[in-house]
N, C-alpha and C positions, 0 to 999 in steps of 0.2 A: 412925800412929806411925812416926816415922823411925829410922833406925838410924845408928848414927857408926863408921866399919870402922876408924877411928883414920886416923892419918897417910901416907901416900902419900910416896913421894918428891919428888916434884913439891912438896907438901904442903912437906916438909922442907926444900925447897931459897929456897921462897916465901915460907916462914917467917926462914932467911938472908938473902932478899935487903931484905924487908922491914924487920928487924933493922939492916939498916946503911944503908938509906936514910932510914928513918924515927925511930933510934935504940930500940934494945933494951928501955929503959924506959916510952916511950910504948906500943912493941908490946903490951910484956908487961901492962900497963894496961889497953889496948884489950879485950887475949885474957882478960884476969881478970874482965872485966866482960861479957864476951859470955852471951848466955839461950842457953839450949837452942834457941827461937826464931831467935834470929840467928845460929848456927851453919852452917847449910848456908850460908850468905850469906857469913859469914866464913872457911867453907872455898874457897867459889867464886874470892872474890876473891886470897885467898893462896894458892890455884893458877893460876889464870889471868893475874889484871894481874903478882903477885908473881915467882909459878913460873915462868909462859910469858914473858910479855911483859917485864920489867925483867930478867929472869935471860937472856935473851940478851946474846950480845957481840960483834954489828952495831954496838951505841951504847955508848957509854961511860954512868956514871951523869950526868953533867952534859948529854950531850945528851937524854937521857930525862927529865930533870931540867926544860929549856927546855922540850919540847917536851909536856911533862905541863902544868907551869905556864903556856903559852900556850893550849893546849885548857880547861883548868879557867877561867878570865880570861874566853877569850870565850863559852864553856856558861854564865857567872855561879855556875860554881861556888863560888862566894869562900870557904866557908869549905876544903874540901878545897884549893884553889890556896893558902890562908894554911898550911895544914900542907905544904905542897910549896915553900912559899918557906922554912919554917923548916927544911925537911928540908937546904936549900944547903949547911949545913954539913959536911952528909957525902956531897954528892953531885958537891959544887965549882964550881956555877953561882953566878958573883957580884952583887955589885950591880948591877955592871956590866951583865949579862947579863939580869938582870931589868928594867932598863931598858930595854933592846931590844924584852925580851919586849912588854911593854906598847905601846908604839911599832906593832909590829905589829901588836897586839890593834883599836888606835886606828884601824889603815888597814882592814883585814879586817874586824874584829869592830864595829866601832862607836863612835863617842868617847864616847859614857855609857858603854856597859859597861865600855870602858878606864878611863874617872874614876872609877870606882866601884872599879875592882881596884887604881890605882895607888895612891888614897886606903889601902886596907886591906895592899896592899904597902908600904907608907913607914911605915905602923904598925909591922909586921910585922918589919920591917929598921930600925926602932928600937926594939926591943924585942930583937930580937936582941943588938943591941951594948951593951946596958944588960944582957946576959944575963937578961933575965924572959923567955924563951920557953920554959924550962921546964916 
């Protein structure tokens, strides 16, 4: 049996930065449907990538931003890299920027796995500007 100690500041802070990278409503989505199961997972990661890693301020949200959505692109994470390109809206990496991204994916990572990410990025950023990424 696991025990939940509640909230940690870390916790708290992970949960802020995630809320504004990722928008408040998707969060609170996410957290509303978390099992008891996926909890220690869901705490891990909203202290750690959220608390630690995005809530420092070495990078701004738009270089954390590039440099998430180039790491997800060449791993094949496609669907976590599609919520990181929709997250742009509040993290200020542009079209622009996401074309880069893949660009390098293309030289580093591979040209399939690039074709593969820039197809589901150009979805992704039209669906944007139609606003359905809700």
């Amino acid at each position: 049996m696991t025990q939940h100690e509640g909230p940690t500041a870390r916790h708290n802070q992970g949960m802020a930065t995630r809320r504004s990278v990722l928008g408040a409503s998707y969060v609170d989505k996410r957290v509303a449907a978390t099992t008891e199961f996926e909890r220690p997972f869901q705490d891990l990661i909203t202290e750690a990538a959220w608390g630690h890693v995005w809530s420092r301020d070495n990078w701004d949200k738009r270089q954390r931003s590039i440099v998430t959505i180039a790491l997800l692109a060449a791993l094949g994470h496609y669907e976590e890299m599609v919520m990181h390109i929709e997250a742009t809206v509040r993290t200020g990496a542009t079209e622009d920027d996401i074309r880069e991204i893949m660009l390098h994916v293309a030289i580093y990572a591979g040209v399939p796995t690039a074709n593969h990410a820039i197809k589901l990025a150009r979805q992704a950023l039209e669906r944007m500007k139609e606003g359905k990424n809700e």
